[in-house]
Phi, psi and omega in degrees: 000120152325136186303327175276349177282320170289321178294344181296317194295321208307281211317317143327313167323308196256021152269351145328263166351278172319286188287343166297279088095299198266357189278312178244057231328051198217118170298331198269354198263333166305286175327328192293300189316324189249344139299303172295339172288327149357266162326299198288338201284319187294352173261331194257329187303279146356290151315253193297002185084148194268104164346147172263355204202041170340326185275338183277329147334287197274354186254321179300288167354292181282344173264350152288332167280347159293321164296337187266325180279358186267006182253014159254327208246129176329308187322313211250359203292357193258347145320321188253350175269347170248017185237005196320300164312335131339314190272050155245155173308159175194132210281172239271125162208170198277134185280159187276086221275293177348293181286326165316299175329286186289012173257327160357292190277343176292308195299331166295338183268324179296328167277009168266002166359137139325314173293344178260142172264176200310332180268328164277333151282003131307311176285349138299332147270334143325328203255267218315261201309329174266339184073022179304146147214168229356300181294339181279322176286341206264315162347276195301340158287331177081044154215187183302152169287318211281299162314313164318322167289330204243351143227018164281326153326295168310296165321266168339300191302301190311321182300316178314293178280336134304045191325155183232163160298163165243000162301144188297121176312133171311156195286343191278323168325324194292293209259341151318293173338282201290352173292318179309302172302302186304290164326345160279299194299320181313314202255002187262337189237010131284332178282320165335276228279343194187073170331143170280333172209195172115163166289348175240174176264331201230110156264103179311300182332293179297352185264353192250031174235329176296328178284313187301302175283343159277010151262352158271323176292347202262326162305321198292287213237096170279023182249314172314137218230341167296304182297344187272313172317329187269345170262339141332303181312292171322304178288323189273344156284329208279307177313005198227348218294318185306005187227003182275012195189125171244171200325323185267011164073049173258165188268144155241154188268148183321323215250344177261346194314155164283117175262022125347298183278007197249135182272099185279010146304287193305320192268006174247348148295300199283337170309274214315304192310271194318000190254321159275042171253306197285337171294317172307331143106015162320130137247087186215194162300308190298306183300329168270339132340304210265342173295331207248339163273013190243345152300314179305309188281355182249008181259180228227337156222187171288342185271344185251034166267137181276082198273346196280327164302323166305332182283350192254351175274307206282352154295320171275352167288315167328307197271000158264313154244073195309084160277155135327296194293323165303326161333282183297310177300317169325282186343287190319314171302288179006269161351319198257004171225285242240359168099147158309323178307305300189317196281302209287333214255342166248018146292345223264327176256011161279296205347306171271354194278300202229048187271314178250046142244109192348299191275002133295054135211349160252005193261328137339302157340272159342281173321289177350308192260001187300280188308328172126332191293091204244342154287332188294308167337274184311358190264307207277324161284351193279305172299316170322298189306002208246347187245057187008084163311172150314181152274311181298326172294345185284323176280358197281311215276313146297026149262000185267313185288338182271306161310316182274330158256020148275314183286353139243066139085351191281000178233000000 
């Protein structure tokens, strides 16, 4: 296959997808159809030249091959006896880019399905709407392809008997949809960006599948100021990963990272997003995210950083999500204006809120060893290495526990 035929199929797919999706109310009979148009497209094309209106192409194409496979197949007759009026053929004419839209945000909400938990709606929108496929998604996951099949599989059956409307959403409906779907791209590219366990810290593939759909919500709808922020956000992390693991597959820490390796495209893109958010006049989570990563990207070390602004952002994230985990950062910034002491002693109403969380003992740690206390330290990594870190976070915190116990002597 030609470099430009595949990328014409990626590009295409999910507004494909989407609209086969809501024309037969089925993801595999959809998936069957624009596969087969594929195909045909990889025979006609070459020959006859290439459509001024791919897409419209490839969409007539696959719902006329969709219609031949539900009047062959047993699988689909109780589909075509309740859609048979539906099913005629039709000739090649320009999709309705309006109505493509919502079937998009439609096809984004059936993998946000309820029934599914968060990791199976993600592998599922990897595989529907981006079209990765198996082996690349059970990759990013860090399990067998054969499993990964068996739970996408699974996933497509719960949606199936579990049905959603396919109707075009109400503007409340919408904006419900779309909180949901953005926060899915959020969390697909935090499990990427930072692994719960396991031998690596970063799957890219996920954090770099996770940036595709959040340029497609951001195409969809370029007015919404939550989507251009989460993809500000999503870029100004992404932008650090080369400096996030260093040659000897160790974690680095923010403040020590080259910042250098930071892909200063990606980070004059997400300044540009995040500046056109706040003219939309956006407030939320994503946007106070991507403000507090965009303070990191414009100083030039941890000492030229504007933490009081980072500590007065992470108050108002508080105050949208008062968590523990929001806390605890609000803290860490602290920490870089009030000193370790001052940091350690208002962890202290975290403690229980956050006993088996990892980075509430390294960060503990950390301070510890700041102050000179270096057994209490090695107690607070000791715990960490007990809550099966990454590898790379495993070797980080024994080089930590190895320094603190040169420093009273135990080595």
């Amino acid at each position: 296959m030609s470099d430009w035929l595949e990328a014409t199929f990626a590009q295409q797919r999910p507004r494909a997808i989407a609209a086969l999706t809501r024309v037969f109310r089925d993801i595999d009979t959809a998936e069957e159809a624009f596969a087969d148009a594929c195909l045909k497209a990889l025979t006609a094309w070459p020959k006859d030249g290439a459509p001024c209106d791919p897409l419209a192409w490839l969409l007539t194409t696959a719902r006329n091959a969709g219609l031949d496979q539900l009047r062959k197949s047993q699988r689909r007759a109780a589909i075509l006896s309740r859609h048979t009026e539906e099913f005629q053929p039709m000739p090649v004419e320009t999709p309705d880019h309006g109505e493509m839209r919502d079937d998009v945000l439609r096809l984004l909400f059936i993998c946000c399905h309820p029934e599914l938990d968060r990791r199976d709606q993600i592998a599922i929108a990897l595989r529907v709407v981006l079209g990765l496929s198996v082996d690349e998604i059970a990759s990013g996951f860090l399990v067998k392809p054969k499993t990964m099949e068996q739970r996408i599989t699974r996933a497509k059956k719960k949606i199936a008997s579990n049905p959603v409307a396919f109707e075009t959403p109400s503007p409340a409906e919408r904006g419900a949809r779309l909180g949901e779907v953005s926060l899915m791209i959020y969390l697909m590219f935090s499990e990427g960006w930072s692994n719960s366990t396991g031998p690596v810290q970063i799957k890219l593939t996920l954090c770099e599948e996770a940036i595709r759909l959040a340029r497609l919500l951001v195409a969809l709808f370029p007015a919404m100021g939550e989507q251009v922020a989460l993809l500000a956000l999503l870029l100004f992390q992404h932008s650090r990963r080369r400096a996030r693991i260093d040659a000897d597959g160790k974690l680095v820490a923010l403040d020590d990272q080259d910042r250098s390796c930071w892909d200063r495209s990606e980070i004059d893109e997400a300044t540009a997003l995040l500046q056109k958010a706040q003219r939309i006049g956006h407030h939320g989570f994503y946007i106070i995210q991507a403000a507090i990563a965009a303070a990191h990207a414009r100083a030039a070390s941890s000492n030229d950083t504007d933490w009081t602004s980072i500590e007065s952002h992470y108050a108002a994230l508080y105050t949208l999500q008062p968590t523990p985990v929001v806390r605890l950062n609000q803290i860490a910034a602290q920490a870089k204006l009030r000193g370790p002491l001052y940091a350690l002693k208002a962890m202290e109403a975290l403690e229980e809120d956050l006993s088996s969380y990892r980075w509430f003992h390294a960060m503990r740690g950390g301070l510890l060893q700041e102050t000179g206390a270096h057994k209490a330290a090695i107690v607070a990594f000791e715990t960490v290495l007990a809550l099966t870190p990454t590898g790379p976070e495993r070797v980080a915190i024994t080089d930590k526990i190895t320094f603190s116990q040169k420093e009273i002597g135990d080595v």
